[in-house]
MDAnalysis code that builds the backbone (N, CA, C; Angstrom):
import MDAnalysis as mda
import numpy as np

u = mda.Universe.empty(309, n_residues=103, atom_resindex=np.repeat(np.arange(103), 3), trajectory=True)
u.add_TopologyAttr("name", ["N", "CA", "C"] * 103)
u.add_TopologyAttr("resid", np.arange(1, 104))
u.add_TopologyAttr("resname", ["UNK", "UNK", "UNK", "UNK", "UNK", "UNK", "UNK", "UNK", "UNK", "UNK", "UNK", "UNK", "UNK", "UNK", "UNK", "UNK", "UNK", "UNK", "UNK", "UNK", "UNK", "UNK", "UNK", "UNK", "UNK", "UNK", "UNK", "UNK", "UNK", "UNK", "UNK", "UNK", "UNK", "UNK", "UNK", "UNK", "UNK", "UNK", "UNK", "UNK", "UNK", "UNK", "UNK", "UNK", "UNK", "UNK", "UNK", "UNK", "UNK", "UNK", "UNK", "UNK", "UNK", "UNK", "UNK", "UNK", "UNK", "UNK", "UNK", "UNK", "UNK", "UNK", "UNK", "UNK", "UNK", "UNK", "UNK", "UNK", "UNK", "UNK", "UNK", "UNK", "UNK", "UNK", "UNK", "UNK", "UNK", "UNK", "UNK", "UNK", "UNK", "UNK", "UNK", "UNK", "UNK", "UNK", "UNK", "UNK", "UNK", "UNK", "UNK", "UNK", "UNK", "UNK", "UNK", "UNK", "UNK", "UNK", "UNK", "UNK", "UNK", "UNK", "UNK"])
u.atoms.positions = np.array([
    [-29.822, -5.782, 41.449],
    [-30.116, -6.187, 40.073],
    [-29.067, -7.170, 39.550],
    [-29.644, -8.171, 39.009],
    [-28.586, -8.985, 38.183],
    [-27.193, -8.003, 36.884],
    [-28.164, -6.652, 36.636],
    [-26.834, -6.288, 35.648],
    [-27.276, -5.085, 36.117],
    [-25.817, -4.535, 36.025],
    [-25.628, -2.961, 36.379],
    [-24.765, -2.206, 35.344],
    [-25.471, -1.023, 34.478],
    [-24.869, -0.790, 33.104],
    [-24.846, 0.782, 34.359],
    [-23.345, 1.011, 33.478],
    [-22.682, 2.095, 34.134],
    [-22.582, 3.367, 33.270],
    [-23.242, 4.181, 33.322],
    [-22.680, 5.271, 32.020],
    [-22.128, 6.474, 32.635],
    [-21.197, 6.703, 31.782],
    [-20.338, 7.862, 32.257],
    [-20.560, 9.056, 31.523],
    [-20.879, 9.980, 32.390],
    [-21.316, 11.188, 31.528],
    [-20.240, 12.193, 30.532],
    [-20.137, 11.742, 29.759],
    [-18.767, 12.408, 28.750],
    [-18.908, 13.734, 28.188],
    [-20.012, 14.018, 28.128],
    [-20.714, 15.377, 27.576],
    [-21.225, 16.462, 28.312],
    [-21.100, 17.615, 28.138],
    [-21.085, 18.963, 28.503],
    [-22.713, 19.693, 28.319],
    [-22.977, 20.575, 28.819],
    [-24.499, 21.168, 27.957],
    [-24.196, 21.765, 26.148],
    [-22.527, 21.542, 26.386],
    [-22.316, 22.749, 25.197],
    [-21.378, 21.170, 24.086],
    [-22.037, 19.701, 24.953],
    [-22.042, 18.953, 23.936],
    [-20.234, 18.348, 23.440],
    [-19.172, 19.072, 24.324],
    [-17.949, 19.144, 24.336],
    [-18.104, 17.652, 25.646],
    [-16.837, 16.989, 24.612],
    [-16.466, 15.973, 25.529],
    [-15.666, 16.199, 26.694],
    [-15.384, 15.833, 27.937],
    [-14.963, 15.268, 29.084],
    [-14.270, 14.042, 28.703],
    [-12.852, 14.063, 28.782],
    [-11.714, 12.748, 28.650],
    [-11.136, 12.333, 29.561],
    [-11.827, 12.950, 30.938],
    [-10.844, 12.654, 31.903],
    [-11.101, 10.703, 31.816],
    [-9.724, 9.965, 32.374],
    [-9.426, 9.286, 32.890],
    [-10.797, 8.264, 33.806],
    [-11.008, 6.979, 33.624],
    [-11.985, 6.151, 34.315],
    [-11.255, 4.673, 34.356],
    [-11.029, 4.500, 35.548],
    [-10.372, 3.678, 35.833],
    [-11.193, 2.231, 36.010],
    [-11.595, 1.351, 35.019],
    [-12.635, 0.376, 35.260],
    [-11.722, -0.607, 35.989],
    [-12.734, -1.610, 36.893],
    [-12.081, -3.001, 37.503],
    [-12.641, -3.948, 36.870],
    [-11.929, -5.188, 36.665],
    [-12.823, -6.208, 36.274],
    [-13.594, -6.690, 37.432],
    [-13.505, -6.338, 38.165],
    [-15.074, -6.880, 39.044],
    [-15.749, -5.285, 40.161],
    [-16.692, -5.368, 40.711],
    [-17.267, -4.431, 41.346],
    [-18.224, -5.101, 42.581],
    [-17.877, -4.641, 43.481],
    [-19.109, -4.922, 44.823],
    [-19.271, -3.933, 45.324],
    [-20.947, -3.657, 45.959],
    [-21.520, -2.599, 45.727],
    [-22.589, -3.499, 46.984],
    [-22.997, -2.385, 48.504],
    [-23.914, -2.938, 49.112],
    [-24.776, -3.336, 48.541],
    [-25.931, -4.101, 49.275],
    [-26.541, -4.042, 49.237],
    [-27.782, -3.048, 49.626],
    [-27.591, -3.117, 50.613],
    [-28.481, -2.190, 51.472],
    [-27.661, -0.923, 52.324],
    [-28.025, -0.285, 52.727],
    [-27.428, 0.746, 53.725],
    [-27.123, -0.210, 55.080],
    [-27.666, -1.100, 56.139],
    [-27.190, -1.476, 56.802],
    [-27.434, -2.565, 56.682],
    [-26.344, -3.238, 55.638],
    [-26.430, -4.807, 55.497],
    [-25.066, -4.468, 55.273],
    [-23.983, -6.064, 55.985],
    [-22.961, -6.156, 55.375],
    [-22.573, -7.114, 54.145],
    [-23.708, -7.392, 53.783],
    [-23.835, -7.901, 52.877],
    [-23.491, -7.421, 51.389],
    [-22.995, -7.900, 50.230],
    [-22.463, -6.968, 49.048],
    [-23.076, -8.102, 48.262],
    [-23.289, -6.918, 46.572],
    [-23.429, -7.342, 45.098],
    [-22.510, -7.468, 44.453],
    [-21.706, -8.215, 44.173],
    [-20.512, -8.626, 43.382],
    [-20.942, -9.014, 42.459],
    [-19.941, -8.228, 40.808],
    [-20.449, -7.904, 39.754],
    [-19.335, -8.262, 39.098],
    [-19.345, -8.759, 37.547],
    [-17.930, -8.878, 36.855],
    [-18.439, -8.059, 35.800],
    [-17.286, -7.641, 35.528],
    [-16.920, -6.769, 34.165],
    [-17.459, -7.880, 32.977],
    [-18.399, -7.047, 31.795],
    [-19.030, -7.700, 30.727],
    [-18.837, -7.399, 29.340],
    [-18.862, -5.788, 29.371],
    [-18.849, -5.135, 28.247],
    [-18.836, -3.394, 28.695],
    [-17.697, -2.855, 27.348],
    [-17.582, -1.526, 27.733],
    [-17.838, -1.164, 26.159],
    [-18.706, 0.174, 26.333],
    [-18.972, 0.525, 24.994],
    [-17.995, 1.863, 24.873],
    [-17.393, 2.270, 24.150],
    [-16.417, 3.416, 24.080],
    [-16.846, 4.290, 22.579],
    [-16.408, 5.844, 23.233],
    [-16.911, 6.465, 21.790],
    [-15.498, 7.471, 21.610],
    [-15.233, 7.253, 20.647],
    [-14.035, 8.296, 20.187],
    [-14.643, 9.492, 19.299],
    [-14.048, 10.682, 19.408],
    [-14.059, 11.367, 18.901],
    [-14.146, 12.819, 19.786],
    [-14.401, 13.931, 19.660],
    [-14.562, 15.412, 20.268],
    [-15.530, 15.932, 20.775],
    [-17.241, 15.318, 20.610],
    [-18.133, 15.770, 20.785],
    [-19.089, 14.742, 20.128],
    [-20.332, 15.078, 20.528],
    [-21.432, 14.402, 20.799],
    [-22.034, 14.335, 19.085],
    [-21.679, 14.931, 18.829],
    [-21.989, 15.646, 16.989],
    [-21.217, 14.397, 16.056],
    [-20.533, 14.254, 16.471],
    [-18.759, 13.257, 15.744],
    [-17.962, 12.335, 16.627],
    [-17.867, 10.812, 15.990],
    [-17.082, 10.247, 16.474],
    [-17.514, 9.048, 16.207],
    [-16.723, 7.864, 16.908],
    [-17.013, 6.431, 16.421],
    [-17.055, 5.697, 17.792],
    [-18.094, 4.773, 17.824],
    [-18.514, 3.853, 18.818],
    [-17.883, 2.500, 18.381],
    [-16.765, 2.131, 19.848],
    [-16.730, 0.629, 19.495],
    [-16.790, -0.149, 20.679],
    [-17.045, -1.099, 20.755],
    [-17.512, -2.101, 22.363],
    [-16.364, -3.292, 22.388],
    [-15.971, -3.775, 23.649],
    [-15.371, -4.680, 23.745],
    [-16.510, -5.452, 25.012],
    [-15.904, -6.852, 24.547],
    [-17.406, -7.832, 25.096],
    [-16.857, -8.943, 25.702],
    [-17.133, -9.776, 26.444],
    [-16.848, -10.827, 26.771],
    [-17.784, -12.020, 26.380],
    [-17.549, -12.775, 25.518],
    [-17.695, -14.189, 25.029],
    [-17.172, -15.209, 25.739],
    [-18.091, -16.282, 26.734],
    [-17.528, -17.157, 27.282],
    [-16.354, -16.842, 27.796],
    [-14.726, -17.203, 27.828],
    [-13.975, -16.527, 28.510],
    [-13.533, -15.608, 27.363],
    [-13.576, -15.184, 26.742],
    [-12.936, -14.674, 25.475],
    [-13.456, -12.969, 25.544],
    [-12.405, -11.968, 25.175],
    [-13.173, -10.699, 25.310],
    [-12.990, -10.375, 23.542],
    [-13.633, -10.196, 23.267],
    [-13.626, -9.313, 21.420],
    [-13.911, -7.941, 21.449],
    [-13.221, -7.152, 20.699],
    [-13.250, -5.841, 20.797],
    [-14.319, -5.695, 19.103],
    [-14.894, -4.931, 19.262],
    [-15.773, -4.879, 17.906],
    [-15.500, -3.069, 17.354],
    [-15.254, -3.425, 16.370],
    [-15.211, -2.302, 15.247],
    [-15.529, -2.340, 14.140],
    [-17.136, -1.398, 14.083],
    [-17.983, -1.658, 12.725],
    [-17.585, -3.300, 12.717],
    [-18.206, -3.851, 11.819],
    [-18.178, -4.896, 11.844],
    [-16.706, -6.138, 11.690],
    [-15.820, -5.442, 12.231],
    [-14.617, -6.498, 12.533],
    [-14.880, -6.820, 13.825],
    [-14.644, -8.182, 14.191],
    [-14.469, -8.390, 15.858],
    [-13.153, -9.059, 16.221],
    [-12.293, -8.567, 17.111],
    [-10.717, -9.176, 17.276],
    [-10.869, -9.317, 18.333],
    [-10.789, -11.152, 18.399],
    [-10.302, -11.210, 19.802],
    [-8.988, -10.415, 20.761],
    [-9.290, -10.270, 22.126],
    [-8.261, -9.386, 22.959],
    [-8.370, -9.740, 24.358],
    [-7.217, -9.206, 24.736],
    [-7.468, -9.265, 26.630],
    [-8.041, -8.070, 26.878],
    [-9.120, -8.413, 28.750],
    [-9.719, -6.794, 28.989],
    [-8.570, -5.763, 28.649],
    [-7.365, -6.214, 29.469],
    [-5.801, -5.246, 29.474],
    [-6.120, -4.221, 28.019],
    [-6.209, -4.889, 26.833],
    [-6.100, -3.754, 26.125],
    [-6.970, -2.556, 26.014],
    [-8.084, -2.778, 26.833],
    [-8.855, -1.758, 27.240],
    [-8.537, -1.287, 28.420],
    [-8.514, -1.577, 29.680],
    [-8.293, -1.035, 31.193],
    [-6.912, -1.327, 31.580],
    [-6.298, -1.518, 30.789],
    [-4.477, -1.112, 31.373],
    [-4.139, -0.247, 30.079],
    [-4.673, 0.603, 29.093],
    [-4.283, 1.340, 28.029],
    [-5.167, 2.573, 28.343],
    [-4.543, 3.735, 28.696],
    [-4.877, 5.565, 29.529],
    [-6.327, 5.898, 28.270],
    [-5.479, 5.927, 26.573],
    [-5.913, 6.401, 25.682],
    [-7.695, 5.635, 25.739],
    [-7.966, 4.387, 26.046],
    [-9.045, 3.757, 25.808],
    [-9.814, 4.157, 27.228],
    [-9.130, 4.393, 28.361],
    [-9.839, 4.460, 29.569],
    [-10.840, 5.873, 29.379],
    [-9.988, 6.916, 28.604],
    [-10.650, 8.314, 28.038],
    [-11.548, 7.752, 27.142],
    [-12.096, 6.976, 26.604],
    [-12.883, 7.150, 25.621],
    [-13.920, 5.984, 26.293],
    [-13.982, 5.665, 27.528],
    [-15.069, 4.773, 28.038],
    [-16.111, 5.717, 28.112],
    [-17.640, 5.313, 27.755],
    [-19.329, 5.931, 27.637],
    [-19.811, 4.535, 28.612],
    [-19.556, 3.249, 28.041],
    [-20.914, 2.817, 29.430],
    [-19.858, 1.543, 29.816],
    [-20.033, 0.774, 30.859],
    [-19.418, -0.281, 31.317],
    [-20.835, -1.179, 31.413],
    [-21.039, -2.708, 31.145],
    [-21.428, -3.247, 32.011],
    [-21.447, -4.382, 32.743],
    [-22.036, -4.756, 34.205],
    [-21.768, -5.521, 34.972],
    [-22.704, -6.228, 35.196],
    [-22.403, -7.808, 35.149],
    [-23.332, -8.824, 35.726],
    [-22.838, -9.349, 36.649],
    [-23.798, -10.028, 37.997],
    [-23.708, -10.976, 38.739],
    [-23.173, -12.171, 38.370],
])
């Protein structure tokens, strides 16, 4: 597929978040096939992140890539940033919900 949206399952049956640690790359290759050596190489696009304790409460914010430019969006502020302040910072890697990747 041209885009591959990644979601990470953060939630419990009992709706309690999961913080462990997700270590995103800015890029990803991924076979193709089972016996092809052939690969899908993917770049990092956008990560949507949700803070808070549970599925009930909390705040969603996305960081995006614009041309070369990444903007982190909160409610409606957008600040430009490097990926780094998302995937080299522990506290933001815990609060990743979806990644996604295009060709």
């Amino acid at each position: 597929p041209k885009a591959l949206l990644v979601h990470i399952k953060r939630f419990d049956a009992e709706n309690q978040k999961n913080e462990a640690r997700i270590h995103l790359t800015n890029t990803l290759s991924l076979p193709h096939h089972e016996n092809d050596n052939d690969n899908c190489n993917y770049r990092l696009c956008g990560v949507l992140n949700h803070i808070g304790g549970s599925v009930d409460n909390g705040h969603c914010t996305a960081i995006t890539k614009k041309g070369e430019q990444w903007v982190h969006y909160n409610d409606a502020v957008g600040t430009k940033r490097s990926i780094s302040f998302f995937t080299g910072n522990e506290y933001k890697q815990r609060q990743c919900y979806m990644a996604l990747y295009i060709q």
